[in-house]
DOSELUM-686862 format. One record per residue: residue number from 1; x, y, z of N, C-alpha, C, O in turn. Coordinates in steps of 0.1 Angstrom, whole numbers, plus 2048, in hexadecimal, padded with zeros to 3 digits. Each point is the difference from the previous one (the first is absolute). Example, Ala and Ser with C-alpha at 12.3 -4.5 7.8 and 13.67 -1.06 7.14 Angstrom:
# residues 2
[r 1,[884,7C7,84E],[7F7,80C,800],[809,80C,800],[80A,800,807]];
[r 2,[7F2,80B,7F2],[809,80B,800],[7F8,80B,808],[805,80B,801]];
This chain:
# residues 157
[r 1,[BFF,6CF,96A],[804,7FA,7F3],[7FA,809,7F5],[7F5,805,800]];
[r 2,[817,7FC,7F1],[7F4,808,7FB],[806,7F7,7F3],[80B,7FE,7FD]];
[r 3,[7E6,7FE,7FC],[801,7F9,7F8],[7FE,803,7EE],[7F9,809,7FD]];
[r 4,[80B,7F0,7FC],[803,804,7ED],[7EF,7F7,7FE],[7FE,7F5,805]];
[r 5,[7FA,810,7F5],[7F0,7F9,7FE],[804,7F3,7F7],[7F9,7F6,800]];
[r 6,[815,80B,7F8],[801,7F8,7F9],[80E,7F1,801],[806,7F8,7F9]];
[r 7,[7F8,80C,817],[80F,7F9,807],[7FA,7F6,808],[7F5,802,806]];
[r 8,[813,7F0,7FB],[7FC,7F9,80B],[801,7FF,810],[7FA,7F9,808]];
[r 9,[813,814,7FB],[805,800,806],[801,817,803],[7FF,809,7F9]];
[r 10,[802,7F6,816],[800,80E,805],[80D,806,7F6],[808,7F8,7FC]];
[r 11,[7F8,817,800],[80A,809,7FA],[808,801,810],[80C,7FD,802]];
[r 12,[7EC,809,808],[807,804,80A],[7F9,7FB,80B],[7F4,7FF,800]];
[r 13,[819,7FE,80D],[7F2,7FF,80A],[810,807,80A],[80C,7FF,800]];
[r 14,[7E8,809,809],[806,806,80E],[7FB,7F7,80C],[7F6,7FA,801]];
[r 15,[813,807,806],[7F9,7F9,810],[806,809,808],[802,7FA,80B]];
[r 16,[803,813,7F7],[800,80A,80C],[7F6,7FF,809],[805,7FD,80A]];
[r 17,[7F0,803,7F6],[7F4,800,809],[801,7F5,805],[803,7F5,7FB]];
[r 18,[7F9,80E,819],[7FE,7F6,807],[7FA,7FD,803],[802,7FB,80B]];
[r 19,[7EF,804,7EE],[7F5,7FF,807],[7F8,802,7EF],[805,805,7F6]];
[r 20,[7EB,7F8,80B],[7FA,801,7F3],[801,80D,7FB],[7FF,80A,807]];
[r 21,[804,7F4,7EC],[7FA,80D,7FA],[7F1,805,7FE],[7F8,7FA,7FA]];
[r 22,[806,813,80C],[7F3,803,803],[7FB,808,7F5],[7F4,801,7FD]];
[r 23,[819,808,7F9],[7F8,80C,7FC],[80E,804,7F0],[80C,800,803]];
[r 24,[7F1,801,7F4],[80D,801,7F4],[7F7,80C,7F3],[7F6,7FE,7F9]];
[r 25,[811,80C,808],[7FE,808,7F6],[80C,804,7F8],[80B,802,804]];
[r 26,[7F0,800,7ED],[80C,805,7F4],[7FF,810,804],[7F5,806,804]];
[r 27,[818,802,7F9],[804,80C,801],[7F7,805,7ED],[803,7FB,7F5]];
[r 28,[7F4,811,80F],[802,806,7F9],[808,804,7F4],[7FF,7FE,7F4]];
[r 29,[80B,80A,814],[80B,809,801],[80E,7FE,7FE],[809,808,800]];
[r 30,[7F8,7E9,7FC],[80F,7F4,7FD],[7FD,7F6,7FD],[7F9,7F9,808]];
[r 31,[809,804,7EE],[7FD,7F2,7F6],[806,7F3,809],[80C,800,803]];
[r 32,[7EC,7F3,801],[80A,7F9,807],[803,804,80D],[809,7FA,807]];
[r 33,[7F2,80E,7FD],[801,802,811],[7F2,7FD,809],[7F6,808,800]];
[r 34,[80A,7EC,806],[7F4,7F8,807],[803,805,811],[80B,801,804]];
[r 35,[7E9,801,802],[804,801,80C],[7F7,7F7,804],[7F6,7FF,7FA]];
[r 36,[80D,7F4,817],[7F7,7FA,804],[7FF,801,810],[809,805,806]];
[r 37,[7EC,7F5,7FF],[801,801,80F],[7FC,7F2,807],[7F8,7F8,7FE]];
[r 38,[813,808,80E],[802,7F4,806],[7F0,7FE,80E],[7FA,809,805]];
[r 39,[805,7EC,7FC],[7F5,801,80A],[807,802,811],[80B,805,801]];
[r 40,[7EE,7F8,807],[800,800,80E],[810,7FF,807],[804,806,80A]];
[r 41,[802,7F1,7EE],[80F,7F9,805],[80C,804,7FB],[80B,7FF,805]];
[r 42,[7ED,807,7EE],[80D,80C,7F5],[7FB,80D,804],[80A,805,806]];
[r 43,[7ED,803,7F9],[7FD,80D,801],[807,808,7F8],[800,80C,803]];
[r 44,[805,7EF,7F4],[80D,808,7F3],[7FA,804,7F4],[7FA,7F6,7FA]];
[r 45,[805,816,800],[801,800,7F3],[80A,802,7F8],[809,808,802]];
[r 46,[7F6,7F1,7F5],[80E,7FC,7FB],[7FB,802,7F0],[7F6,7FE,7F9]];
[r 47,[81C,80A,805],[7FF,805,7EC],[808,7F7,7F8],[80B,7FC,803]];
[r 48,[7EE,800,7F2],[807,7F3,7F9],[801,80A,7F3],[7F7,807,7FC]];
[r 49,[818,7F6,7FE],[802,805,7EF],[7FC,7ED,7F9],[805,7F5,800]];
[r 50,[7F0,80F,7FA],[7FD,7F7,7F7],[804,800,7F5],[7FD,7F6,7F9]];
[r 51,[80A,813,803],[809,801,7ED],[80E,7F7,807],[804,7F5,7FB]];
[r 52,[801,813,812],[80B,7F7,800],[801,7F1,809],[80B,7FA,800]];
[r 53,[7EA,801,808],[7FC,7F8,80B],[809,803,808],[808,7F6,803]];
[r 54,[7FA,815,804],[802,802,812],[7F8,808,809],[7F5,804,7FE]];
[r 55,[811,7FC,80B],[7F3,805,808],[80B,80D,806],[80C,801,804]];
[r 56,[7E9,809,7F9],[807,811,806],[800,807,80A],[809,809,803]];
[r 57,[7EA,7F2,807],[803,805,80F],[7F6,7F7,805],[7FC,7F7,7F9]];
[r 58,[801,80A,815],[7F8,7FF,80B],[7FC,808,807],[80A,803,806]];
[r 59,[7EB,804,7FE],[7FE,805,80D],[7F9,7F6,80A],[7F6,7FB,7FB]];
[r 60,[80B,801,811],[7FC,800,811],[7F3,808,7FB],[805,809,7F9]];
[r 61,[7EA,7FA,806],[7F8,804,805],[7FB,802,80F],[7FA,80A,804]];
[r 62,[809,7EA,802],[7FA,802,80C],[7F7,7F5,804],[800,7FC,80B]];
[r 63,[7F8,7FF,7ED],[7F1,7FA,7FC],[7FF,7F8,7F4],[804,805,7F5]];
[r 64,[7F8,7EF,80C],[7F4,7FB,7F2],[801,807,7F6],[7F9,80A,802]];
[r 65,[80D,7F7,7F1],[7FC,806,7F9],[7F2,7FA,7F9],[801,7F4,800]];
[r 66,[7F1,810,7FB],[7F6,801,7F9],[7FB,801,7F5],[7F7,7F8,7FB]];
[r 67,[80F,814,7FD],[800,803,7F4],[80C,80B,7FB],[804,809,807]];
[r 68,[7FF,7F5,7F0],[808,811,7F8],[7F7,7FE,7F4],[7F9,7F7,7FB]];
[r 69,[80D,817,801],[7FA,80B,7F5],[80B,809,7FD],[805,806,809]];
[r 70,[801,7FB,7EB],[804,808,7FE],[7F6,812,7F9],[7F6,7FF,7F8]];
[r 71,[811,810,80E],[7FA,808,7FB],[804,7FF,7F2],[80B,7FB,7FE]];
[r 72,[7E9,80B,7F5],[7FF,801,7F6],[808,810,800],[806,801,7F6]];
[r 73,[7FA,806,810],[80A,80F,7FD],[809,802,807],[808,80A,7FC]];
[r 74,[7FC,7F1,80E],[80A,7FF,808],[809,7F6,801],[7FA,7F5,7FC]];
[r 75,[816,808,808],[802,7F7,803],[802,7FB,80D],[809,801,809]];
[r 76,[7ED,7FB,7F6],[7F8,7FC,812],[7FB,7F2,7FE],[7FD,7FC,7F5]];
[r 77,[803,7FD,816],[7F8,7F2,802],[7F6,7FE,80F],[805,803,80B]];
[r 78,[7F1,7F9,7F3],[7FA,802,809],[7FE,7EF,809],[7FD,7F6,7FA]];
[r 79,[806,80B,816],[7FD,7F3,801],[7F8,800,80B],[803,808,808]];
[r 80,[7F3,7F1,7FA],[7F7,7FD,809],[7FF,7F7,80A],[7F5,7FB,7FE]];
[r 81,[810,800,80F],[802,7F9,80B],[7F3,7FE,809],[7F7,807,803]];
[r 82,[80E,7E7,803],[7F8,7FD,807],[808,800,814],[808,808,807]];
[r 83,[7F0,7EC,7FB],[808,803,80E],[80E,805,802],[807,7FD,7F6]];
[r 84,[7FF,809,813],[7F5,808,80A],[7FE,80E,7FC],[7FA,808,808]];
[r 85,[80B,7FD,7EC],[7FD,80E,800],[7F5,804,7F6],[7FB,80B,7FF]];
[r 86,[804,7ED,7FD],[7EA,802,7F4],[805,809,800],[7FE,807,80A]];
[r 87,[80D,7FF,7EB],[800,810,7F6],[807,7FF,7F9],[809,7F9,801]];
[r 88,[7F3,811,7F5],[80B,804,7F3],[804,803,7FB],[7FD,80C,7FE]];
[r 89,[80D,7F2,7FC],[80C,80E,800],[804,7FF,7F0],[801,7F8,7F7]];
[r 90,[804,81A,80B],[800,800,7F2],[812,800,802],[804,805,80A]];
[r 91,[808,7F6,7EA],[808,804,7FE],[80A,805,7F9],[807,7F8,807]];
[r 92,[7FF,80C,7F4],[80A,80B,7F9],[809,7F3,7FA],[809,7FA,807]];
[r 93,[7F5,804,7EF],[80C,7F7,7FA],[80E,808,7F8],[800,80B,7FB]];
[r 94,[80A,7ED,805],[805,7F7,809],[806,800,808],[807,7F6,803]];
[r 95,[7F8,815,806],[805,804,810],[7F7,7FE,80B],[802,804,80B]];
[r 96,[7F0,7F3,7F0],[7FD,7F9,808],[7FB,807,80D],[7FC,7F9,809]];
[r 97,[804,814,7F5],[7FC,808,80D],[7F1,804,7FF],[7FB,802,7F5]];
[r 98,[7FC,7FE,818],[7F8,804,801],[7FD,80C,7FF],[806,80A,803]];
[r 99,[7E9,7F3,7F4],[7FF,80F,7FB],[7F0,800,809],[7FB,80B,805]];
[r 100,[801,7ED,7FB],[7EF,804,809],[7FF,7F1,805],[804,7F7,7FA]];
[r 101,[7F5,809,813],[7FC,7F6,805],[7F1,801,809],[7FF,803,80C]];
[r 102,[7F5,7F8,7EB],[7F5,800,800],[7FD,7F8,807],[807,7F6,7FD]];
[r 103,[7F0,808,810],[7F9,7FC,809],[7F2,803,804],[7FB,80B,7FC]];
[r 104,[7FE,7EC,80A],[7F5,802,801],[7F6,7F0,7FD],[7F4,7FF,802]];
[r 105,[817,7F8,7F9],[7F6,7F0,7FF],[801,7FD,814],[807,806,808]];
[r 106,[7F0,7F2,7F9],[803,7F8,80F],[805,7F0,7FD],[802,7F7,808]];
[r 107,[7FF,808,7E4],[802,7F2,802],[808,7FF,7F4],[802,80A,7F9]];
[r 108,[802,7EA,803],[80D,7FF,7F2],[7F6,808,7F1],[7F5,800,7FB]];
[r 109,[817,805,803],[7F9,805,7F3],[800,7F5,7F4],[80C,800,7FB]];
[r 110,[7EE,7FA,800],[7FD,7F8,7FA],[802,800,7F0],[806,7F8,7F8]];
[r 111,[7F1,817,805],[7FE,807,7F4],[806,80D,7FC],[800,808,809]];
[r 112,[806,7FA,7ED],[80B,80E,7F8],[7F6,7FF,7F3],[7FB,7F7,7FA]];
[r 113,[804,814,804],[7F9,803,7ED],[808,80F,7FB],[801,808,809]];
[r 114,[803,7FB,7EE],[808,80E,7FC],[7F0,807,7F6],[7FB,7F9,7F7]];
[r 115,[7FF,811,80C],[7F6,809,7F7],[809,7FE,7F0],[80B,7FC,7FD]];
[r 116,[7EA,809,7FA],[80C,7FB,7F1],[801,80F,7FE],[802,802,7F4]];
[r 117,[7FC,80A,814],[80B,80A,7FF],[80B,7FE,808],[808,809,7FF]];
[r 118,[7FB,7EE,80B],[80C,7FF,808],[800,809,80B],[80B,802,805]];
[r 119,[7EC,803,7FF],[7FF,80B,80A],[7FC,7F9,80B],[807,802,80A]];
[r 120,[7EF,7F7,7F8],[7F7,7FB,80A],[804,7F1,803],[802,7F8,7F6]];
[r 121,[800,803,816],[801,7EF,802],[7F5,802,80C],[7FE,809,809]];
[r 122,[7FD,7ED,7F4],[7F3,7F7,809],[804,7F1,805],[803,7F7,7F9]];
[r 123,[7FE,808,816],[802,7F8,807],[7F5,7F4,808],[7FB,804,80A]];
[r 124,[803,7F0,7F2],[7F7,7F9,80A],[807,7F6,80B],[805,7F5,7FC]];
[r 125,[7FA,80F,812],[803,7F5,80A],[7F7,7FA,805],[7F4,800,7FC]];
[r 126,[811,7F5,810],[7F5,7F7,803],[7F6,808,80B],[7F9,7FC,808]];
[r 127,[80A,80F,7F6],[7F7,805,80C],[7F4,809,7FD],[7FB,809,807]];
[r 128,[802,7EF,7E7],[7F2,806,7F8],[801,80A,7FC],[7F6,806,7FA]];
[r 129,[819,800,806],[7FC,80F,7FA],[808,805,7F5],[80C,7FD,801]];
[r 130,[7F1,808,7F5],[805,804,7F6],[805,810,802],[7F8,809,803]];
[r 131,[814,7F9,7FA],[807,80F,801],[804,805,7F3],[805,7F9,7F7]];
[r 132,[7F9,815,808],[806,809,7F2],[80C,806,805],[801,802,80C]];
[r 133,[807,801,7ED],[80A,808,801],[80A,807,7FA],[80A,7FC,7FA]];
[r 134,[7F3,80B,806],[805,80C,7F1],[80E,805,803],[804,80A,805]];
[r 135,[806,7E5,7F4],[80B,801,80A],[80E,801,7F0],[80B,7F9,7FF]];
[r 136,[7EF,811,7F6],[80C,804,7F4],[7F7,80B,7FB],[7F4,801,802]];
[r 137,[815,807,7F5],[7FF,80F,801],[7FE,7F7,7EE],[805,7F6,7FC]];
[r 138,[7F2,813,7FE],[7FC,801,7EF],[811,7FC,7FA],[80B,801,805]];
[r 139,[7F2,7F9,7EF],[80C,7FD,7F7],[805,80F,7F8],[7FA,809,7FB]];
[r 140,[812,7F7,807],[805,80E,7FB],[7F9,808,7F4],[7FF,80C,7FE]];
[r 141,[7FC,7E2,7F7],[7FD,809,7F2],[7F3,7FE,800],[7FB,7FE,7F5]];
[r 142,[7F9,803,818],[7F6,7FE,801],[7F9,808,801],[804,80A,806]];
[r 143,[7EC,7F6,7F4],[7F6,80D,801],[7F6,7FE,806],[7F7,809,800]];
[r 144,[808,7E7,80B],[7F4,7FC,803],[7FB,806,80C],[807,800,80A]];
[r 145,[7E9,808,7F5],[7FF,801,80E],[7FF,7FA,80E],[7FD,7F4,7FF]];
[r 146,[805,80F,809],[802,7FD,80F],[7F5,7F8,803],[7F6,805,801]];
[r 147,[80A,7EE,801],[7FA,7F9,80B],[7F8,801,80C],[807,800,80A]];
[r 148,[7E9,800,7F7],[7FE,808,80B],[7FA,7F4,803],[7F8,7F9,7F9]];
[r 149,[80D,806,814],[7FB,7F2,80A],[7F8,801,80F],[805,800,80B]];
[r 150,[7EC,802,7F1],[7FA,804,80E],[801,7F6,80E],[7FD,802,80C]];
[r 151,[809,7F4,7EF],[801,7F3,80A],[80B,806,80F],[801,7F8,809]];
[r 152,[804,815,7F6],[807,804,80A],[812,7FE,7FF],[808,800,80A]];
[r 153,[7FC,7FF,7EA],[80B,7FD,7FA],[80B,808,808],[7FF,80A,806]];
[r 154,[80C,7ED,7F6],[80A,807,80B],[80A,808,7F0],[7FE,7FB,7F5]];
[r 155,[809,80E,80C],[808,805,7FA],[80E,800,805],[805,807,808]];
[r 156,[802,7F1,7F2],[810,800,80A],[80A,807,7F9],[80B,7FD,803]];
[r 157,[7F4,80D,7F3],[80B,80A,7FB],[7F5,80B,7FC],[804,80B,7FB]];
């Protein structure tokens, strides 16, 4: 549902999702474009136009969705999954195709954070461990230096 602060009642409500919603981020990159993720029974993330209230696609993940993030320089969304595949994947909007798929939790990823250069996401699952991953390339009009992460960071482009 998404609600007016000054209404008694929802502006909009979607019910595509078959199962709870686990995980809802705003685009960047398009005014009014929300993406959310279904739990255990949906495994869908699903694109809603909020200027016009419908809903724009679905993808099948596979898994739980956990969390999304949209990238700050790309137009990318990142979603994080629990059983059975604990990993994360980054994806190419709106073709929805996989662009990296990060592995290495042994348990649901729990936690997504985006670096506030947009370069780096840090993941916490239940299996105690926190992960870096330097998983978006600098903003086109950007001058900031490089990120140096001794924690053993993975680089996926």
């Amino acid at each position: 549902m998404i609600w007016n602060c000054h209404a008694v009642h929802p502006v909009l409500r979607f019910t595509d999702h078959t199962a709870a919603v686990k995980a809802i981020a705003w685009s960047p990159h398009q005014p009014g474009l929300l993406a959310s993720g279904g739990g255990t029974a949906d495994r869908c993330i699903r694109f809603w136009n909020t200027l016009q209230g419908h809903a724009l696609q679905a993808v099948d993940t596979g898994s739980q969705v956990c969390n999304l993030v949209w990238s700050k320089n790309s137009n990318e969304v990142v979603s994080t999954h629990g059983y059975s595949l604990n990993q994360i994947i980054v994806w190419k909007y709106p073709s929805m195709a996989k662009v990296a798929t990060l592995t290495g939790h042994t348990y649901r990823v729990l936690y997504l954070a985006m670096s506030p250069n947009g370069q780096t996401i840090v993941t916490g699952a239940g299996d105690e461990t926190l992960r870096f991953w330097n998983a978006f390339a600098p903003a086109a009009t950007s001058q900031a230096s490089s990120l140096v992460l001794p924690l053993g960071s993975q680089h996926i482009r």
